[in-house]
N, C-alpha and C positions, 0 to 999 in steps of 0.2 A: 172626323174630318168634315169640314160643312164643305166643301164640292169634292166630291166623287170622279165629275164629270165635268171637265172645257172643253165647251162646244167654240171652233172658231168659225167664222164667216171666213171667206179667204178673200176674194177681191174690195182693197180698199182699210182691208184689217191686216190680213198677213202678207199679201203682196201691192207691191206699189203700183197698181195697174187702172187709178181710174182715170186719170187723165187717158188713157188709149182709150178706155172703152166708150167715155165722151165722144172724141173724136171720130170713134170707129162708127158709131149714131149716126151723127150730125153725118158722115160722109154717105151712108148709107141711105139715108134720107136722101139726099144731093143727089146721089148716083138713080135713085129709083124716082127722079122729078115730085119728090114730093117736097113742101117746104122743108128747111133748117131747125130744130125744135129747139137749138137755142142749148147751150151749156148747161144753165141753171134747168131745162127739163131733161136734156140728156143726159144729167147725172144724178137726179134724184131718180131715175127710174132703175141705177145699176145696184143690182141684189135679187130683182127679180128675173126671173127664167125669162129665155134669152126671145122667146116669141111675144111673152105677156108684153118684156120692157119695150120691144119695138110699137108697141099695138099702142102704149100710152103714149109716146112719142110721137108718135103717126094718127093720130085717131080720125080714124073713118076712112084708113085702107083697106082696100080691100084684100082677100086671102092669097091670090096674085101680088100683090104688091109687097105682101107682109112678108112672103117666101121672096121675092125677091130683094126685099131689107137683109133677110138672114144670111141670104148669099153674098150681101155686100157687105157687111159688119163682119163675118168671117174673112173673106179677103182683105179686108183693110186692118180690123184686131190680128190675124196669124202672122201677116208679112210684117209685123214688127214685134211681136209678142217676145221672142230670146231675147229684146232689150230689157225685157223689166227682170225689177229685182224687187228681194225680201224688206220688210223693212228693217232698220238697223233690230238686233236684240229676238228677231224670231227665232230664230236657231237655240240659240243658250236657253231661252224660255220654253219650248219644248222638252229641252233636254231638262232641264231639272223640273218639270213636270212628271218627263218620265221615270226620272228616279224617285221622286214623289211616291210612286203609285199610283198615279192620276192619269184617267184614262180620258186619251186626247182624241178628241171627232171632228166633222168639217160636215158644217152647213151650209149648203151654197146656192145659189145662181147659175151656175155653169150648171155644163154637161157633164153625164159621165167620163165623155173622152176629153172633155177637155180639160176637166181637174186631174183625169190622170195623168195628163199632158203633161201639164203644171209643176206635180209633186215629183215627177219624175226629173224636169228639167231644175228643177229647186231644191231635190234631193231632200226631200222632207217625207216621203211616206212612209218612212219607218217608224217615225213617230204616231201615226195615228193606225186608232185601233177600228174604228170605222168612218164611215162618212154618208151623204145623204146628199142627193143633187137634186138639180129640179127636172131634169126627165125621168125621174125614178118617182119623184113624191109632186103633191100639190105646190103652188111658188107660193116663197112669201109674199105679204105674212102668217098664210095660213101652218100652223103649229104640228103639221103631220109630222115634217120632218124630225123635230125636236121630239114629239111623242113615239116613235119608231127607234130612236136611238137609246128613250130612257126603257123601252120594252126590251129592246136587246138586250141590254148590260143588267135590267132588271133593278133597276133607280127609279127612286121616288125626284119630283118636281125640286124638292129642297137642296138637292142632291148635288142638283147640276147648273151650271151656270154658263148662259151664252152670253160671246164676245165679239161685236159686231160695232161697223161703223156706219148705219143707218136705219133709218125707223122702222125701217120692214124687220129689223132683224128684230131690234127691241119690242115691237108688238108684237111678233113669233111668240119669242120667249116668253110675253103677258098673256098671250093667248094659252099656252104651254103651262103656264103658272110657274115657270123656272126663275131661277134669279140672273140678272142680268148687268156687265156692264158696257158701254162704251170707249170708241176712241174716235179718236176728231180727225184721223188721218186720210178718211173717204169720201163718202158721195153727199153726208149730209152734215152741213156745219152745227155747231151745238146750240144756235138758236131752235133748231126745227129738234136736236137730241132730246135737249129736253124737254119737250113737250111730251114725250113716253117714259112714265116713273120708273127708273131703273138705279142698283144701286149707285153706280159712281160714273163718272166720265173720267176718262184720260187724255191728252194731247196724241198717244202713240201705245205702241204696245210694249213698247223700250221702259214705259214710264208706269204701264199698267206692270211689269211683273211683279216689280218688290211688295206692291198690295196683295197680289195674286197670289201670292208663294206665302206672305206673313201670315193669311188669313188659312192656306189652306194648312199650313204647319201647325198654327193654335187650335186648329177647331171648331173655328166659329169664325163668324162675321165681323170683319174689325171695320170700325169706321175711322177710323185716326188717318 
């Protein structure tokens, strides 16, 4: 089997949630008198842990201010957060991952409470076998996360492959040495994707599975 192991990113990969977490930014910023950081900086920063992303967003607040960004991007992401949904094709692609054998992980940005939030309101945590948040590990893209999940399950680098929709996640996984692909459905469009060699880009994860499933069924790396 050439992946063992899909690792998924969740916000922007498996759930349709970056437009709120932009907004939830920009408001947060607004509400704590700091400038607006702008769309295109409040969304290249979502994937990383939820203090780092405010810190880049905001640079040169102070730990006062940064705490009270947190408080406002929680208010503003939770009081809408039950609107979002999966994207089309997550569900069935789980599912016949898990019939696969193919053990399913989540690497994230969030919180622990707030991915269990998530998998709970999305009825999805049946399918994964573990997960890794960023109050538990280092944020991306430093590669703890990814190196703690291939020691758990006891995989090699080759093994395992992460599925992410921005360059934090893609340098992870380079950092990691793991194989990696792409989808275009989040925070960073595929000019900036591809600037981190990884194997494929997809539009969506609807469109990454029949790759996903063909290469993990043959055994190897299809490029077709």
């Amino acid at each position: 089997m050439a992946f063992k192991m899909v690792v998924f990113d969740w916000d922007g990969t498996i759930l349709d949630s970056t437009g709120l977490i932009a907004k939830s930014i920009r408001l947060a910023c607004m509400d704590a008198d700091l400038p607006d950081p702008g769309d295109e900086i409040a969304s290249y920063v979502i994937g990383l842990g939820l203090s780092d992303a405010l810190q880049h967003a905001a640079p040169g607040a102070t730990q006062a201010q940064v705490n009270r960004l947190v408080e406002g991007y929680r208010k503003h992401y939770l009081g809408t957060e039950h609107e979002l949904n999966l994207f089309e094709g997550v569900h069935g692609l789980l599912s016949d991952l898990n019939q696969l054998g193919v053990i399913c992980t989540v690497a994230t940005g969030k919180s622990r409470v707030g991915l269990d939030r998530a998998m709970a309101m999305s009825d999805t945590a049946k399918f994964f076998m573990s997960s890794r948040c960023a109050d538990e590990c280092h944020s991306k893209p430093h590669p703890q996360m990814l190196l703690q999940l291939m020691e758990e399950f006891a995989l090699t680098p080759n093994e395992v492959v992460m599925i992410g929709d921005t360059t934090h996640d893609l340098n992870m996984a380079q950092s990691a040495k793991t194989h990696a692909i792409s989808v275009q459905t989040g925070a960073h469009p595929p000019s900036l994707l591809n600037q981190v060699p990884h194997l494929k880009s997809f539009h969506s994860i609807n469109q990454a599975a029949p790759w996903l499933l063909q290469t993990i069924k043959k055994g190897s790396i299809t490029h077709e």
